[in-house]
C-alpha positions in Angstrom: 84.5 -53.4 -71.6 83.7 -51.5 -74.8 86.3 -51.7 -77.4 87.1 -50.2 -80.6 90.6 -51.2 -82.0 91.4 -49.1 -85.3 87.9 -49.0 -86.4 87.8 -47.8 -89.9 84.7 -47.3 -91.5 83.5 -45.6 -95.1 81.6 -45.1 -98.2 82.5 -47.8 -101.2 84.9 -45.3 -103.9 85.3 -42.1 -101.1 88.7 -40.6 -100.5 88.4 -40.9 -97.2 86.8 -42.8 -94.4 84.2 -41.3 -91.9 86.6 -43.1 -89.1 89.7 -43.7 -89.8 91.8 -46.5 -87.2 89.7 -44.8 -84.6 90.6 -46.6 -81.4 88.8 -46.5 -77.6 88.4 -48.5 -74.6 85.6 -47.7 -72.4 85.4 -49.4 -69.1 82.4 -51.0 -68.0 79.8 -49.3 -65.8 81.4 -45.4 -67.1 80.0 -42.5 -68.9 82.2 -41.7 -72.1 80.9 -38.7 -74.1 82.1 -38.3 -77.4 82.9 -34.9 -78.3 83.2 -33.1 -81.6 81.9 -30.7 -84.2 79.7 -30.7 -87.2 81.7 -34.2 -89.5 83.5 -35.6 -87.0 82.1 -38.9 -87.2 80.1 -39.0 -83.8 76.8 -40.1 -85.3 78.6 -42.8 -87.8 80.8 -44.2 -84.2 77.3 -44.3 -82.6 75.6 -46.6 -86.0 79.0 -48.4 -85.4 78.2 -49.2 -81.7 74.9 -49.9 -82.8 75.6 -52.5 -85.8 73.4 -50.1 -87.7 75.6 -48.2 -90.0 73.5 -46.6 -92.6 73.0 -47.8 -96.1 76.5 -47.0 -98.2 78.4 -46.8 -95.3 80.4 -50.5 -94.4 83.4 -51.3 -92.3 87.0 -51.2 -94.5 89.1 -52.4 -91.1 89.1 -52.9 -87.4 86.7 -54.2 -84.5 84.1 -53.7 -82.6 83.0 -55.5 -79.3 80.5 -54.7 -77.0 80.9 -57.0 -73.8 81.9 -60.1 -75.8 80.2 -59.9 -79.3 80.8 -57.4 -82.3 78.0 -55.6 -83.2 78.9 -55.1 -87.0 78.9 -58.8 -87.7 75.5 -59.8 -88.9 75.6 -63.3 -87.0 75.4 -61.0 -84.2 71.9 -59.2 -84.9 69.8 -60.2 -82.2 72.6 -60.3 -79.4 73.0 -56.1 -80.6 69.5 -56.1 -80.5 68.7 -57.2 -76.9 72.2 -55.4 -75.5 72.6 -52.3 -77.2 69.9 -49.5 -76.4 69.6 -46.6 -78.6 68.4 -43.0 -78.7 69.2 -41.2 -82.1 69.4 -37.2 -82.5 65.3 -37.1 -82.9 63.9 -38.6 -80.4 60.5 -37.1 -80.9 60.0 -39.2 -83.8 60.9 -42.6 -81.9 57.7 -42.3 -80.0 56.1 -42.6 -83.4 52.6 -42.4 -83.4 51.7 -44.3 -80.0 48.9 -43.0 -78.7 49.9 -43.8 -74.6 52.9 -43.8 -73.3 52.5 -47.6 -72.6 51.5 -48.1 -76.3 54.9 -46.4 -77.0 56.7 -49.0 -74.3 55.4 -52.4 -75.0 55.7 -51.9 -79.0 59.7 -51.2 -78.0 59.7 -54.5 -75.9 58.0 -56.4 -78.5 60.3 -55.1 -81.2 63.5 -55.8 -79.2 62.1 -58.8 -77.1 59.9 -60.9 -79.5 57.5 -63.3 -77.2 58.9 -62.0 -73.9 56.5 -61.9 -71.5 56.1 -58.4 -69.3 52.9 -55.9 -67.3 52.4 -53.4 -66.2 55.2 -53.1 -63.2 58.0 -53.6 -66.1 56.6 -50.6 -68.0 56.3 -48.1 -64.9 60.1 -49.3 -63.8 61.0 -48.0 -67.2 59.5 -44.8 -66.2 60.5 -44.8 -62.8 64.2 -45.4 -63.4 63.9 -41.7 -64.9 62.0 -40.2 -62.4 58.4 -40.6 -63.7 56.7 -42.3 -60.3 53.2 -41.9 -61.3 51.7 -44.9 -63.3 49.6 -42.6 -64.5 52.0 -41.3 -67.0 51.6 -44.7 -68.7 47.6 -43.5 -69.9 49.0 -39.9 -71.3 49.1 -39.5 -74.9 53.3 -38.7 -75.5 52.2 -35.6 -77.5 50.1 -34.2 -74.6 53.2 -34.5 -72.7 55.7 -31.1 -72.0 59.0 -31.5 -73.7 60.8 -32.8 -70.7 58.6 -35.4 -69.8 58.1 -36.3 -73.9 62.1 -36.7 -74.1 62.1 -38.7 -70.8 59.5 -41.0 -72.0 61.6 -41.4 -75.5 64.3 -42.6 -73.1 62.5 -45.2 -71.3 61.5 -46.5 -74.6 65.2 -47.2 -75.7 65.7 -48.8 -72.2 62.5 -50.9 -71.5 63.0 -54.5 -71.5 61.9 -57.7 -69.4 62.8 -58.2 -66.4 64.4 -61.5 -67.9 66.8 -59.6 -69.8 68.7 -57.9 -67.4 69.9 -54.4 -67.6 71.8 -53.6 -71.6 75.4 -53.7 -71.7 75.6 -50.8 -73.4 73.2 -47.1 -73.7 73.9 -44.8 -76.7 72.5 -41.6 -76.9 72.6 -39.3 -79.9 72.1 -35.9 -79.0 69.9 -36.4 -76.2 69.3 -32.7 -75.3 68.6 -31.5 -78.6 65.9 -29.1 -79.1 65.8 -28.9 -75.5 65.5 -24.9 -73.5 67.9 -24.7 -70.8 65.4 -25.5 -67.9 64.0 -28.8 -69.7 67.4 -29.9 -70.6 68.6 -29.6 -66.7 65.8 -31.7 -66.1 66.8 -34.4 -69.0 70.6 -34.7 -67.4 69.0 -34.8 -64.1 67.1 -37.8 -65.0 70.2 -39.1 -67.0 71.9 -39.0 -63.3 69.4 -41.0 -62.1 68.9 -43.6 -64.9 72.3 -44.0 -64.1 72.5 -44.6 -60.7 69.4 -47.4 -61.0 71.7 -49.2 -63.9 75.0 -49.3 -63.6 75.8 -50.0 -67.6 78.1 -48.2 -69.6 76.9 -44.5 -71.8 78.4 -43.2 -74.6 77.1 -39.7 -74.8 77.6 -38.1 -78.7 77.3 -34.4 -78.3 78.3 -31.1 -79.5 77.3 -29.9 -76.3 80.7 -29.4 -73.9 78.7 -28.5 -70.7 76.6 -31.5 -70.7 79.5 -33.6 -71.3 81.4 -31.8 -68.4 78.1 -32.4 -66.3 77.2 -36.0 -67.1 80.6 -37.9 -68.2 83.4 -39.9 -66.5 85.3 -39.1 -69.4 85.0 -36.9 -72.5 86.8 -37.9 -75.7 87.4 -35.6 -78.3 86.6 -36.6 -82.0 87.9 -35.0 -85.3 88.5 -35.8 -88.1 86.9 -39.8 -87.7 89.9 -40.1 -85.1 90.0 -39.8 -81.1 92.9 -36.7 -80.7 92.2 -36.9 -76.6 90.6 -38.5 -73.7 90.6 -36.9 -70.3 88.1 -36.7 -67.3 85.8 -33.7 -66.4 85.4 -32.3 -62.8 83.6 -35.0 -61.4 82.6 -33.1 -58.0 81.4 -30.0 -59.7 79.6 -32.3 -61.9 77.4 -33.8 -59.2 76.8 -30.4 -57.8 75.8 -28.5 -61.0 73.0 -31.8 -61.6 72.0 -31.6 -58.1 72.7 -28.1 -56.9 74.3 -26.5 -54.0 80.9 -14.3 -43.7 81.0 -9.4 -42.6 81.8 -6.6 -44.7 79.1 -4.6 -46.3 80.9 -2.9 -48.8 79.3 -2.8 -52.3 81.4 -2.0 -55.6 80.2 0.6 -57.6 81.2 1.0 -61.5 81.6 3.1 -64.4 82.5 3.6 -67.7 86.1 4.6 -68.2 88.6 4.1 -71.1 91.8 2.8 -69.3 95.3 1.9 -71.2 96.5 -1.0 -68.3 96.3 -4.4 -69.7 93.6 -6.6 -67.7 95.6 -9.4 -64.8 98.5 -7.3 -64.2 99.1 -7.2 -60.4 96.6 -6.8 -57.6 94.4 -4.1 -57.6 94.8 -2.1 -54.1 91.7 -1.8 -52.2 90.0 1.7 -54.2 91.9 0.9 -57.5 90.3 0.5 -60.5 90.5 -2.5 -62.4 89.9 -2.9 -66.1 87.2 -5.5 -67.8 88.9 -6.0 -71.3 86.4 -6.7 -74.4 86.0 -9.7 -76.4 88.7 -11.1 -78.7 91.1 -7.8 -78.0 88.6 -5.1 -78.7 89.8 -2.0 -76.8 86.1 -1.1 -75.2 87.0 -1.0 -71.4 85.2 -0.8 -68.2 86.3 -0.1 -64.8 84.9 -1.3 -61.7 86.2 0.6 -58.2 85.4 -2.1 -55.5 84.5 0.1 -51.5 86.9 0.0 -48.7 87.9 -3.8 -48.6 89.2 -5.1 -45.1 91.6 -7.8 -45.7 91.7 -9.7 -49.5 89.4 -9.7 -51.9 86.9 -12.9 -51.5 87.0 -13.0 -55.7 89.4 -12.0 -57.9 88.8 -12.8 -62.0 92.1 -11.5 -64.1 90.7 -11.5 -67.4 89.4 -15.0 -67.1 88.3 -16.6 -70.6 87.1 -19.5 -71.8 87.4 -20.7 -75.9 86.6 -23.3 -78.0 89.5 -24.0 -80.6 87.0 -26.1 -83.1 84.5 -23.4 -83.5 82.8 -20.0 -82.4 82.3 -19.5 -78.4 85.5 -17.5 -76.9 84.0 -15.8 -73.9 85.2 -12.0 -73.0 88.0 -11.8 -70.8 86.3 -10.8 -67.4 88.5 -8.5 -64.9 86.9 -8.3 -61.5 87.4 -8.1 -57.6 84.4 -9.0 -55.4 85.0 -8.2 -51.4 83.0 -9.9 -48.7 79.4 -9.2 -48.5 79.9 -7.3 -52.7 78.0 -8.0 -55.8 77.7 -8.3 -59.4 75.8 -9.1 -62.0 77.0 -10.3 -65.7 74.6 -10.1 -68.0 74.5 -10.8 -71.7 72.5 -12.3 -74.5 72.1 -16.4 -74.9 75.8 -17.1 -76.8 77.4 -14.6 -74.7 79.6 -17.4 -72.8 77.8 -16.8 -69.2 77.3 -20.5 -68.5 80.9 -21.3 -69.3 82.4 -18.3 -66.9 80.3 -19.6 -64.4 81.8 -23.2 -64.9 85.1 -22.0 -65.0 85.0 -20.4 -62.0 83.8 -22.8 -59.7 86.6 -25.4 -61.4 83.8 -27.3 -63.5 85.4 -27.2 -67.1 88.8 -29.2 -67.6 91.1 -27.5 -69.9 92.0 -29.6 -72.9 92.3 -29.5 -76.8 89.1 -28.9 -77.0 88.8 -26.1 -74.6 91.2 -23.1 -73.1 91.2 -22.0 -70.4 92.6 -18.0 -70.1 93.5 -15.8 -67.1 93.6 -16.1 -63.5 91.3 -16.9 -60.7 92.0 -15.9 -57.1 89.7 -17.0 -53.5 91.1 -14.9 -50.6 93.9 -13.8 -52.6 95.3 -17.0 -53.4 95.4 -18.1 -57.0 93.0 -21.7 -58.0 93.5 -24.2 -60.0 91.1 -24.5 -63.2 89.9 -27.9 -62.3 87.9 -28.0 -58.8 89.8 -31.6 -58.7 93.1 -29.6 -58.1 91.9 -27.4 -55.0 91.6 -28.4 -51.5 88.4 -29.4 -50.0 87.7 -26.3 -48.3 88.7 -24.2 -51.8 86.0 -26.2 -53.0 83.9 -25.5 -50.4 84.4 -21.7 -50.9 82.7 -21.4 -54.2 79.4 -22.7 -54.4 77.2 -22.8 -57.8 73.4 -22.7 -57.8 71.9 -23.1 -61.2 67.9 -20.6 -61.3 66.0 -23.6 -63.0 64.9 -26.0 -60.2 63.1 -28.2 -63.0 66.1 -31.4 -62.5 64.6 -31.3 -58.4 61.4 -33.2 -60.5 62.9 -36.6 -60.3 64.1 -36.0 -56.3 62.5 -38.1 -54.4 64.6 -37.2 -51.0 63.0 -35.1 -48.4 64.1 -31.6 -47.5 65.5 -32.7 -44.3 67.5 -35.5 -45.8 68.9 -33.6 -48.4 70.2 -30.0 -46.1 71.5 -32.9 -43.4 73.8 -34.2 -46.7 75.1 -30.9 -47.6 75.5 -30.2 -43.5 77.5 -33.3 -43.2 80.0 -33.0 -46.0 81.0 -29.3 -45.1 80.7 -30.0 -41.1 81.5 -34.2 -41.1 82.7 -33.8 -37.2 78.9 -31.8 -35.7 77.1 -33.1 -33.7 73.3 -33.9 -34.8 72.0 -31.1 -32.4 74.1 -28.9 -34.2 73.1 -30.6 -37.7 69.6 -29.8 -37.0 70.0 -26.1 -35.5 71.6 -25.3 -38.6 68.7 -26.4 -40.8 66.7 -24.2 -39.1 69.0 -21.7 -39.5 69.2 -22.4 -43.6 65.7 -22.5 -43.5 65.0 -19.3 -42.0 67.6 -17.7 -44.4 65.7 -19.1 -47.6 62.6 -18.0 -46.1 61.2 -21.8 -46.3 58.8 -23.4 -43.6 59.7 -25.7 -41.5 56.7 -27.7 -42.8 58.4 -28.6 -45.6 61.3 -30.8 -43.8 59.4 -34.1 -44.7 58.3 -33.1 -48.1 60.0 -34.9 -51.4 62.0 -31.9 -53.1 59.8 -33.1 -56.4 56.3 -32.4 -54.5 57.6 -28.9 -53.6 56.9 -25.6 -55.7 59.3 -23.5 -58.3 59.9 -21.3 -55.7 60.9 -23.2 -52.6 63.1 -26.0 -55.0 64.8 -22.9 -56.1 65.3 -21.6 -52.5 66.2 -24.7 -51.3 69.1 -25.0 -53.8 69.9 -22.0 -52.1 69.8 -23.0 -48.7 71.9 -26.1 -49.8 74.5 -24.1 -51.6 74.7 -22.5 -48.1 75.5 -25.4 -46.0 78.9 -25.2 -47.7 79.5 -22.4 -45.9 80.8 -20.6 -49.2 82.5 -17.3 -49.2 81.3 -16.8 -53.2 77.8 -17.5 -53.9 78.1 -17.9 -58.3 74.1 -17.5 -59.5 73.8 -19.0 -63.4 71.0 -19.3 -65.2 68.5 -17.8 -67.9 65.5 -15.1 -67.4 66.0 -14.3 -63.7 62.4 -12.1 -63.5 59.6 -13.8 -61.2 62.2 -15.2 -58.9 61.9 -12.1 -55.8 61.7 -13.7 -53.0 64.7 -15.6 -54.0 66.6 -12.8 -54.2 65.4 -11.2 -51.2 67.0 -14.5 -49.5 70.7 -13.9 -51.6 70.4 -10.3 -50.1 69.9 -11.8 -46.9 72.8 -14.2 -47.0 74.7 -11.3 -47.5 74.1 -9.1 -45.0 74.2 -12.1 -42.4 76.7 -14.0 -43.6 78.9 -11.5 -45.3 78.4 -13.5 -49.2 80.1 -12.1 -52.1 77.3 -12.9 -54.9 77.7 -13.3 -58.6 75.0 -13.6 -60.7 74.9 -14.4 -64.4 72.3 -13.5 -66.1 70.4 -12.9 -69.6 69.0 -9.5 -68.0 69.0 -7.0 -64.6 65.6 -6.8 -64.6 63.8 -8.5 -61.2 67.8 -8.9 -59.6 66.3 -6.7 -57.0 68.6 -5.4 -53.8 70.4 -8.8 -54.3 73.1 -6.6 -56.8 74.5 -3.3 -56.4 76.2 -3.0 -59.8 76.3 -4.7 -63.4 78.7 -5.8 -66.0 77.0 -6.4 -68.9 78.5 -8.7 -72.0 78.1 -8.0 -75.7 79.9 -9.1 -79.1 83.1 -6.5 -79.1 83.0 -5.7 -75.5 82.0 -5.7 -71.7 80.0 -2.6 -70.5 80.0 -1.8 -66.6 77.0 0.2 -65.9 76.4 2.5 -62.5 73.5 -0.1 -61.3 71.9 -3.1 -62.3 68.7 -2.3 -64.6 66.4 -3.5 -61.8 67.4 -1.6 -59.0 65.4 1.0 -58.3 66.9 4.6 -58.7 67.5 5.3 -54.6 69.4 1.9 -54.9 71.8 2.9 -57.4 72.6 6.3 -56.3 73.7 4.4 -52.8 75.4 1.8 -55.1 77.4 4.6 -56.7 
């Protein structure tokens, strides 16, 4: 157990303290991230946790303890020391100037550990824990390392110890995706996910950063001010599938540009209607989207669906849309734009809160959803599946193909036979255009391509009526869109992709909503479809 009771803590002659009667309890073995903005006191809470508060900064009132000791009392240095492991907001700098990766290890257990005894083994279990297998890692210079692998080896260092110390009691990470692209900072939480399965310790995550908190944490507890206003739990289950990623009509939606005067989420649009997609923060810009001849309801409605950050910038543009079986979309917009968080909110993976609203409706089938994925029934869940376009988290998988599609099988399908378990892996297979070759290959041994069609293919043994695509550059990625096209004409798979651009979306989208700073801009077709595409979109 991880305590803080009325922590106070401050400069000597300050107005105020940097925590004021901040108070917590964190339950052994969980992931708490600590959530706030620029001056809320995460970095000073994480010193605290630490007993390494910075030099004018002291404790005015209150306690700390850390399973059993308090890591602001001196008399408690080396017990902090050997229990407490530590990655601060640059963690570039605490590989120093090592110049191996096991240089950069056994200075960190002789720093923490003084005379304790360890080889070779010890140092690759560090690595290993975050997916690094190859004990040739522990020969590469950190700086000739790509940023993933640099930051992973940066957390091994705060975690390597002997094997007679025993796992820490307690992991703080500062920041741990700073500086990070998208695609290297899926990999990071990926190997987080699996640092934490191989030691069950308790995390306390200080971020900025909402999504990985949503991604990574049991619990997420908002900070301002130096106080905690709120503590709640993320969607757990969307969690898990956004680190490890996841049927006839052929009607396509066609759009166009069109001032319209009816306020966005009011009523169901009628199969032909038109259906307005409001602009950001009330501008009047409006586009209209007139979805084909629809049997039956819509497979995805979006009433002007929003999601905003009350401490700072981020409110997304309300999005208005209706997606029929075997339709699709792309949203595109610039890095900032809000995509990621639409495409969280939709497949219930952001719990509303004080720190985050929630706007709008959301409707599967024609019945309304719950924000949080926790609230819907198994098979609502099962309806919406997310696949994320960077497959660089799939480096630290060390499950075959075959294992991993017989998983995803099993929890959509728990009462099929094996026969039928392995017909439709074939069947996946086939769709994602993957050789059966592959069955008994590790997902980390496999190419860019197939990890991303195999997410794919996984997201597809849900049996999922709404296919939701997020990610950044889509370009380079054909063949995977060739196989989203082919999921819908076979399995009849309303697609929405969100992306930076059009370009290289291929056949896989018929027509494009496009998000800006004052407003959201239908267009006839996406920028990559070729011109006989479009005219048949239209």
């Amino acid at each position: 157990m991880i305590t803080c009771e009325r922590l106070s803590v401050g400069a000597a002659g300050a107005e105020r303290p940097v925590l004021r009667n901040l108070s917590t309890r964190i339950e052994h073995g969980r992931v708490r991230a600590i959530v706030g903005g620029k001056g809320s006191g995460k970095t000073v809470l994480g010193w605290a946790l630490r007993g390494a508060l910075c030099p004018g900064l002291s404790r005015t009132a209150g306690s700390v303890n850390v399973g059993g000791f308090d890591p602001l009392d001196r008399a408690a240095a080396a017990e902090t020391s050997a229990h407490v492991a530590w990655l601060g907001e640059d963690p570039e700098a605490e590989l120093g100037g090592a110049s191996t990766v096991r240089d950069a290890l056994a200075s960190a257990i002789a720093a923490r550990f003084p005379g304790a005894s360890f080889d070779d083994l010890t140092l690759h279990a560090a690595l290993a824990r975050l997916g690094m297998n190859d004990p040739r890692v522990l020969d590469r210079e950190p700086r000739q390392l790509s940023p993933g692998l640099r930051r992973r080896v940066a957390l091994a260092q705060a975690l390597v110890r002997p094997v007679s110390a025993g796992a820490p009691k307690l992991v703080v990470l500062d920041e741990p995706l700073a500086g990070l692209d998208r695609a290297t900072a899926a990999e990071v939480i990926g190997a987080l996910a699996g640092m934490r399965r191989a030691i069950r310790t308790t995390v306390v995550v200080l971020t900025r950063d909402l999504e990985l908190a949503q991604r990574f944490a049991d619990e997420i507890s908002v900070l301002e001010d130096g106080q905690v206003v709120e503590t709640f739990r993320p969607e757990g289950a969307i969690a898990r599938a956004v680190a490890a990623p996841p049927a006839q009509a052929s009607a396509r939606p066609a759009v166009r540009s069109q001032d319209a005067t009816r306020p966005s989420g009011t009523g169901t649009p009628a199969p032909g209607s038109r259906q307005t997609v409001p602009g950001a923060h009330g501008v009047r810009g409006r586009a209209v989207m007139q979805a084909g001849a629809l049997l039956g309801s819509p497979a995805l409605e979006l009433r002007g669906l929003s999601v905003a950050l009350p401490a700072g910038p981020g409110a997304t543009a309300p999005l208005s849309l209706t997606l029929g079986r075997g339709d699709s979309l792309a949203v595109t917009g610039p890095s900032g734009s809000g995509k990621s968080m639409l495409a969280l909110a939709i497949v219930g993976g952001l719990s509303p809160s004080a720190a985050l609203r929630i706007g709008g409706e959301l409707l599967l089938g024609g019945v309304a959803q719950e924000a949080r994925a926790a609230a819907r029934t198994s098979d609502q869940r099962r309806a919406i599946q997310l696949v994320a376009y960077s497959s660089d988290r799939a480096t630290a998988e060390t499950h075959t193909v075959r294992t991993q599609l017989r998983r995803a099988i099993r929890r959509a399908r728990p009462a099929v036979s094996s026969s039928a378990v392995g017909t439709r892996v074939s069947t996946l297979l086939q769709l994602a255009d993957l050789s059966p070759a592959i069955l008994l290959e590790r997902v980390c041994d496999l190419s860019r391509a197939e990890q991303l069609r195999l997410a794919l293919a996984r997201a597809l043994a849900h049996d999922p009526s709404v296919l939701v695509l997020d990610g950044g550059v889509a370009g380079g990625d054909a063949e995977f869109f060739e196989a989203c096209a082919r999921a819908r004409r076979n399995d009849g798979v309303a697609l929405l992709v969100f992306a930076r651009s059009a370009a290289g979306l291929g056949a896989s989208c018929d027509a494009e909503l496009q998000l800006g700073d004052d407003r959201v801009r239908a267009v006839a077709a996406p920028q990559g479809v070729a011109p006989e595409q479009g005219r048949r979109a239209a």
